[in-house]
OpenMM code with the backbone's topology and positions (N, CA, C; nanometers):
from openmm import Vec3, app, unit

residues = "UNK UNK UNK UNK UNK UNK UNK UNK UNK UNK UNK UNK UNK UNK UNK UNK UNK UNK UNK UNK UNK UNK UNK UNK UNK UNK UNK UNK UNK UNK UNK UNK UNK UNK UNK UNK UNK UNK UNK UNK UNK UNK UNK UNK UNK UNK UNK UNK UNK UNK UNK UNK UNK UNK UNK UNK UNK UNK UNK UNK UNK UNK UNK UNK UNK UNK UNK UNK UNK UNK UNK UNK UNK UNK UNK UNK UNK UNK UNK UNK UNK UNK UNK UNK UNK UNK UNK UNK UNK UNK".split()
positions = [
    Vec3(-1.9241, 1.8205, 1.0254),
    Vec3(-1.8178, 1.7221, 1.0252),
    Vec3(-1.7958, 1.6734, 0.8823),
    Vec3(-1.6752, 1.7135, 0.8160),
    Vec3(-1.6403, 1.6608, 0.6950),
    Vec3(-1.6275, 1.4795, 0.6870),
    Vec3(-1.6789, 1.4084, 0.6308),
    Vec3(-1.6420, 1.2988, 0.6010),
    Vec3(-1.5868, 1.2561, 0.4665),
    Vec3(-1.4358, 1.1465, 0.4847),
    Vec3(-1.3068, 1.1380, 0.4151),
    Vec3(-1.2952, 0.9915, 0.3438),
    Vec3(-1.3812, 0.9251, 0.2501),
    Vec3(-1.3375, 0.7832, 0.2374),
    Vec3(-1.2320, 0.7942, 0.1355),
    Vec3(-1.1474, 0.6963, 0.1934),
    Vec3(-1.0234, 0.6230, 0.0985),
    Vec3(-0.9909, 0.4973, 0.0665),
    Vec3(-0.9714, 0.5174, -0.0617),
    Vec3(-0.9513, 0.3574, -0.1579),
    Vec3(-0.9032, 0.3183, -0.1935),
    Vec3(-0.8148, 0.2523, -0.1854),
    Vec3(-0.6577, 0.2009, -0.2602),
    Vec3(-0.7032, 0.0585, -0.3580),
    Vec3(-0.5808, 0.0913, -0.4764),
    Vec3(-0.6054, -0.0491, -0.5387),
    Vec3(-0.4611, -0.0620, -0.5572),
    Vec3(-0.4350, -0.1778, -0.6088),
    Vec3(-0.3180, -0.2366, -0.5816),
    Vec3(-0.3763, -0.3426, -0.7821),
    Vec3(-0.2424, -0.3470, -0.8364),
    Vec3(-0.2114, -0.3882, -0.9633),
    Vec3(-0.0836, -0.4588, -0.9432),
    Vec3(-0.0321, -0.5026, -1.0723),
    Vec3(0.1165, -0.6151, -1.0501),
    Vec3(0.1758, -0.4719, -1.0050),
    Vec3(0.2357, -0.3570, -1.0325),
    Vec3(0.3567, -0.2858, -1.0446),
    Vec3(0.2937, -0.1744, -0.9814),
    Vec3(0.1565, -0.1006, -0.9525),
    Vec3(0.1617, 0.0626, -0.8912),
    Vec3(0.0597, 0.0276, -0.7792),
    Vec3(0.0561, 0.1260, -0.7087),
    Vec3(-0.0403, 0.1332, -0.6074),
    Vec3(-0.1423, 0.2805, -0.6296),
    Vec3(-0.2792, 0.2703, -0.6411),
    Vec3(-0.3226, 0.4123, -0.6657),
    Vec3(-0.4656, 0.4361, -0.5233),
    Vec3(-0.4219, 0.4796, -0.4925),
    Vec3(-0.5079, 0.6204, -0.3992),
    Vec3(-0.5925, 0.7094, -0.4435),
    Vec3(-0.6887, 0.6830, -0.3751),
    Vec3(-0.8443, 0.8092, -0.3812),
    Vec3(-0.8642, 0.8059, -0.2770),
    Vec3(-0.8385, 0.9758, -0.2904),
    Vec3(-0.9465, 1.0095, -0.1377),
    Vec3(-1.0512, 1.0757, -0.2075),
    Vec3(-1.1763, 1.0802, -0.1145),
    Vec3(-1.3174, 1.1877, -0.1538),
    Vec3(-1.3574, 1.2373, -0.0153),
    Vec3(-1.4027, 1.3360, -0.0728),
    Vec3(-1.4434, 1.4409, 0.0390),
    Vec3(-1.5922, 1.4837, -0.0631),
    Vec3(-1.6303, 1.5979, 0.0444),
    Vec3(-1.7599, 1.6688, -0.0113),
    Vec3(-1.6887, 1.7357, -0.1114),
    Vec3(-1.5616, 1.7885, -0.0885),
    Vec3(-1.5895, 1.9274, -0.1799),
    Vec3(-1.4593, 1.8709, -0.2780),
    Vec3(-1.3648, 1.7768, -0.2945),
    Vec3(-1.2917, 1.7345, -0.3524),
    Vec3(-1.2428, 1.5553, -0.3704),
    Vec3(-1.2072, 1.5310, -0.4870),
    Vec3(-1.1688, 1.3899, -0.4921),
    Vec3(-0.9881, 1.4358, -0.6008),
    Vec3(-0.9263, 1.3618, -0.5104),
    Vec3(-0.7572, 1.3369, -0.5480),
    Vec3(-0.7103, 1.2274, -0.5947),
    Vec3(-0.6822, 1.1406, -0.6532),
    Vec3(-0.5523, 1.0449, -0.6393),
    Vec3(-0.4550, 1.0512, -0.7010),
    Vec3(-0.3701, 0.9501, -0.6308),
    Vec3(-0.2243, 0.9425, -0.6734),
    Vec3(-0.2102, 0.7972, -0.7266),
    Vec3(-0.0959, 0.7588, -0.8363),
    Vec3(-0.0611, 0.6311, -0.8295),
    Vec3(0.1082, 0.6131, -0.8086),
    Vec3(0.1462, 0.5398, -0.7275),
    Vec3(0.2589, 0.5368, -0.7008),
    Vec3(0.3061, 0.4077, -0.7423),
    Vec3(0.4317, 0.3972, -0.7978),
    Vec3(0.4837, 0.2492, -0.8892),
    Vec3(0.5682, 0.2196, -0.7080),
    Vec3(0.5505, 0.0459, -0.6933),
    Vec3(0.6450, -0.0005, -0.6020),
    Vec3(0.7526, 0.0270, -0.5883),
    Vec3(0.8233, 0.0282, -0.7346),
    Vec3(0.9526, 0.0103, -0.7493),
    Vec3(0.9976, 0.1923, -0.7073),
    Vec3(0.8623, 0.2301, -0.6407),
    Vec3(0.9640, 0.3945, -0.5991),
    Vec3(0.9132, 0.4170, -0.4246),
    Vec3(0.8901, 0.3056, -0.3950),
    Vec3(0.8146, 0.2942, -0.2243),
    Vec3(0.9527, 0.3080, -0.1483),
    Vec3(0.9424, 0.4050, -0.0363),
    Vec3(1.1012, 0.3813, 0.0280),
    Vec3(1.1005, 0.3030, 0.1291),
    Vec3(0.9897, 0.2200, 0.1989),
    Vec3(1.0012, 0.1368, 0.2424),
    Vec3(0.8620, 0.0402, 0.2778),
    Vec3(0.9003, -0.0753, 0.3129),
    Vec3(0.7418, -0.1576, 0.3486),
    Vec3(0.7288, -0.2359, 0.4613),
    Vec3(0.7024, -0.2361, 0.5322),
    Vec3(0.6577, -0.3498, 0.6282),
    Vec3(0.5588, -0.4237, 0.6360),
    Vec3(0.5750, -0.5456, 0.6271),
    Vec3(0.4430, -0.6813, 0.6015),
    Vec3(0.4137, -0.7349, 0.7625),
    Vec3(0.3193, -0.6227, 0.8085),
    Vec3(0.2660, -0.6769, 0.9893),
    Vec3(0.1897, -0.7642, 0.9775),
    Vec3(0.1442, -0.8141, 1.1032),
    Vec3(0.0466, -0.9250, 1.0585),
    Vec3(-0.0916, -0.8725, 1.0290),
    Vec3(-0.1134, -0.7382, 1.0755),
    Vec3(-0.2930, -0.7227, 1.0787),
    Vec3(-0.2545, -0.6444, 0.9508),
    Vec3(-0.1584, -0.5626, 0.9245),
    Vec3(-0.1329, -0.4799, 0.8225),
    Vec3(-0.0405, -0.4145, 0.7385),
    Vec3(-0.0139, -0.3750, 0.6321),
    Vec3(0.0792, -0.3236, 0.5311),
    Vec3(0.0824, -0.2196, 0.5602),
    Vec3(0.2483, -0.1660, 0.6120),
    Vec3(0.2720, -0.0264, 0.6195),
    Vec3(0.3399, -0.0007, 0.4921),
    Vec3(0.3025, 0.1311, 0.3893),
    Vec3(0.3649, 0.1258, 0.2789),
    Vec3(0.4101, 0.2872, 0.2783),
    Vec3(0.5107, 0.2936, 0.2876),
    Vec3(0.6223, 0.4604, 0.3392),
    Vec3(0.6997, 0.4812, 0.1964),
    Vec3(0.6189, 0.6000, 0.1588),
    Vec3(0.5935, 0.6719, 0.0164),
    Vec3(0.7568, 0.7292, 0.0370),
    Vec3(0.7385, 0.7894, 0.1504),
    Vec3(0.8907, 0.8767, 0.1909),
    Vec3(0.9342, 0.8859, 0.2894),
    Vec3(1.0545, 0.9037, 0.3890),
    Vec3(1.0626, 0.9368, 0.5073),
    Vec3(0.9515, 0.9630, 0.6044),
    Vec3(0.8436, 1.0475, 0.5789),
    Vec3(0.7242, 1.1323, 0.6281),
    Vec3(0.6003, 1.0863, 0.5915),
    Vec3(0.5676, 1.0253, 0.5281),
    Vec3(0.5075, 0.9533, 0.4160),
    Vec3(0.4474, 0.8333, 0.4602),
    Vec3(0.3589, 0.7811, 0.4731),
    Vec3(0.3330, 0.6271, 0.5269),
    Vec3(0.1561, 0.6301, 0.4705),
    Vec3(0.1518, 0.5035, 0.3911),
    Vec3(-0.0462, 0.4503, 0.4242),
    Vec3(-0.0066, 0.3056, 0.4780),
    Vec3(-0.1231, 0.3488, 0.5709),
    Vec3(-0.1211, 0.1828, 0.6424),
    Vec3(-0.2953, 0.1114, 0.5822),
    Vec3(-0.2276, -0.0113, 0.5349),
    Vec3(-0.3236, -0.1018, 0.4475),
    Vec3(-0.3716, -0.1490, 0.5487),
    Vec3(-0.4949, -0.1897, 0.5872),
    Vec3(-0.5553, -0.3257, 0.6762),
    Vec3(-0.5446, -0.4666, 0.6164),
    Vec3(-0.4993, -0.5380, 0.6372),
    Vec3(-0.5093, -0.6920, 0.5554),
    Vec3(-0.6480, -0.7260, 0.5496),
    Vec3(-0.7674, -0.6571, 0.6139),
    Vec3(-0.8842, -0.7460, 0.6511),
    Vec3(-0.9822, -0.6735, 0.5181),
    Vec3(-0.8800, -0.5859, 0.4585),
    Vec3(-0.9803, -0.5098, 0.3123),
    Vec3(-0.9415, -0.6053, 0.2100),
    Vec3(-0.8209, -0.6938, 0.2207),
    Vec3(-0.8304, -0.7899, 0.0787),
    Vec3(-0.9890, -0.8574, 0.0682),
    Vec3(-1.0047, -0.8846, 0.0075),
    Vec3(-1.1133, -1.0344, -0.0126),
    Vec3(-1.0713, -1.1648, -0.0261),
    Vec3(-0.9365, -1.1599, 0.0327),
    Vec3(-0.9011, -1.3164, 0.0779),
    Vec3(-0.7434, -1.2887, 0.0680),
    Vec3(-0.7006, -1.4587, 0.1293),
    Vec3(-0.5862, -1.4057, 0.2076),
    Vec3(-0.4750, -1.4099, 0.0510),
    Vec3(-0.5294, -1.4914, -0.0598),
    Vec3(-0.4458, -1.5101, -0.1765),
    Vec3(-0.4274, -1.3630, -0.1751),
    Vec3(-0.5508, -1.2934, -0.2107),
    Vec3(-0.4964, -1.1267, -0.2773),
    Vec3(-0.3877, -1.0446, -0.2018),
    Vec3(-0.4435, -1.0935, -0.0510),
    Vec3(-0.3129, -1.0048, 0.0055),
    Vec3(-0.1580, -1.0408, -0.0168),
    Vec3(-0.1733, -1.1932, -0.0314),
    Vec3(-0.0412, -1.2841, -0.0506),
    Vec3(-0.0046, -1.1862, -0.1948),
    Vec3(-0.0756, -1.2186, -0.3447),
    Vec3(-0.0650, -1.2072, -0.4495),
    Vec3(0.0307, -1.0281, -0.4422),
    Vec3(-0.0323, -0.9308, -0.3522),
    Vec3(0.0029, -0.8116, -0.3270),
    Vec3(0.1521, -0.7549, -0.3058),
    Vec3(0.1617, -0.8473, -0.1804),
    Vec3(0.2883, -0.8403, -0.1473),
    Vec3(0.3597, -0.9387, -0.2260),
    Vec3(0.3603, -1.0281, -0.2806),
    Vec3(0.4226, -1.0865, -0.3873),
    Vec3(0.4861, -0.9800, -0.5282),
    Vec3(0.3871, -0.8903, -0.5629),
    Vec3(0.3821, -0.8127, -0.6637),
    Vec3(0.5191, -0.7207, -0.6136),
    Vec3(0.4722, -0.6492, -0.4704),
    Vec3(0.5721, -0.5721, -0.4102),
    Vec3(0.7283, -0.6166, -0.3962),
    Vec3(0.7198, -0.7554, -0.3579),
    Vec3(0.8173, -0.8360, -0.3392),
    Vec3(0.9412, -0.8589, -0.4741),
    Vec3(0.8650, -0.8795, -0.5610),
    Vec3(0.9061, -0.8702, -0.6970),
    Vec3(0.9638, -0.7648, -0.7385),
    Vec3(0.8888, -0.6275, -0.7949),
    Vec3(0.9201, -0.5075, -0.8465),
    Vec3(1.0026, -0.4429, -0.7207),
    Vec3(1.0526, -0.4705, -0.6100),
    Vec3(1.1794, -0.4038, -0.5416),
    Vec3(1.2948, -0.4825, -0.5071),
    Vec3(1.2524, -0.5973, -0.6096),
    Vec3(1.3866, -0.7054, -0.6491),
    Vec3(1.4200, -0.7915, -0.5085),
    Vec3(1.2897, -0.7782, -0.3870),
    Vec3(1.2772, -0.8275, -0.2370),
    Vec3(1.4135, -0.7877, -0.1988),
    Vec3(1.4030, -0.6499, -0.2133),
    Vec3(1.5480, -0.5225, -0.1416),
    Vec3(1.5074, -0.5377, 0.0225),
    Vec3(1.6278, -0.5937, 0.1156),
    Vec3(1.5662, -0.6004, 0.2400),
    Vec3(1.5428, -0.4227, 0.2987),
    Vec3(1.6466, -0.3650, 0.2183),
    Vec3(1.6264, -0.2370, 0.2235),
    Vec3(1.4861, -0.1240, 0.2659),
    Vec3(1.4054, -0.2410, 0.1866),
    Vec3(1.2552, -0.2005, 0.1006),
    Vec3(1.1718, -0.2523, 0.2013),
    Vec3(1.1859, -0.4038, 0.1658),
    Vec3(1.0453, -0.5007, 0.2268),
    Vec3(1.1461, -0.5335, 0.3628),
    Vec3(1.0413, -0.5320, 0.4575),
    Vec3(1.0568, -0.5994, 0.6211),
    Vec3(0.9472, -0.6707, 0.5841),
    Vec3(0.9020, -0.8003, 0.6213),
    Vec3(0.8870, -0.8838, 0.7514),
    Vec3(0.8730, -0.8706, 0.8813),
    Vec3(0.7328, -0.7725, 0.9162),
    Vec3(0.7968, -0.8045, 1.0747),
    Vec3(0.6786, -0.8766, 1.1391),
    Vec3(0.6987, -0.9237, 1.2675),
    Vec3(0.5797, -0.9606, 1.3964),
    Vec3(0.5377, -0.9016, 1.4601),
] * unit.nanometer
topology = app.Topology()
chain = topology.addChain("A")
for resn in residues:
    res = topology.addResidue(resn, chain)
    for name in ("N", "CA", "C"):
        topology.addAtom(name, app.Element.getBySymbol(name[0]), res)
C-alpha cells in the first residue's frame, strides 16, 4: 500500500502544494489571482485550479481561526473579491 501525504501552504498571493510518496515528491505553486474558482464552506476551502481541478482545504489544519480568516482574506484581496471567483457558501 503506497502511502501519499500532502501539504499546502498558503502566503499573501500563491498557494503551494507537496505531495510525497515513497518513490516521488512534486509541488506546485499556484498564484490566487489565477484560481478559477473558490468556495469558503464552513468545515472547508474548496479551491478549483480549473474546471476539473479542485483541492479541498480542511479549516481544522489552520492553527487558529485568525489564519484561516487571514487566508481567505489574502484570497479575497488578490481576486479583487470577484463574485465570479470567491462564493460564500453554507
Amino acid at each position: 500500500q503506497r502511502q501519499m501525504c500532502k501539504e499546502t501552504a498558503f502566503t499573501d498571493n500563491e498557494l503551494t502544494i507537496k505531495l510525497v510518496s515513497e518513490k516521488a515528491t512534486s509541488s506546485e505553486t499556484i498564484k490566487y489571482t489565477s484560481f478559477y474558482k473558490v468556495y469558503d464552506a464552513k468545515d472547508a476551502i474548496y479551491i478549483f485550479i480549473d474546471k476539473a481541478q479542485a483541492f479541498l482545504v480542511d479549516k481544522s489544519a489552520f492553527s487558529s481561526e485568525e489564519d484561516t480568516k487571514a487566508v481567505i482574506d489574502a484570497i479575497k484581496n488578490a481576486t479583487q473579491n470577484n463574485k465570479k471567483i470567491y462564493t460564500k457558501v453554507k
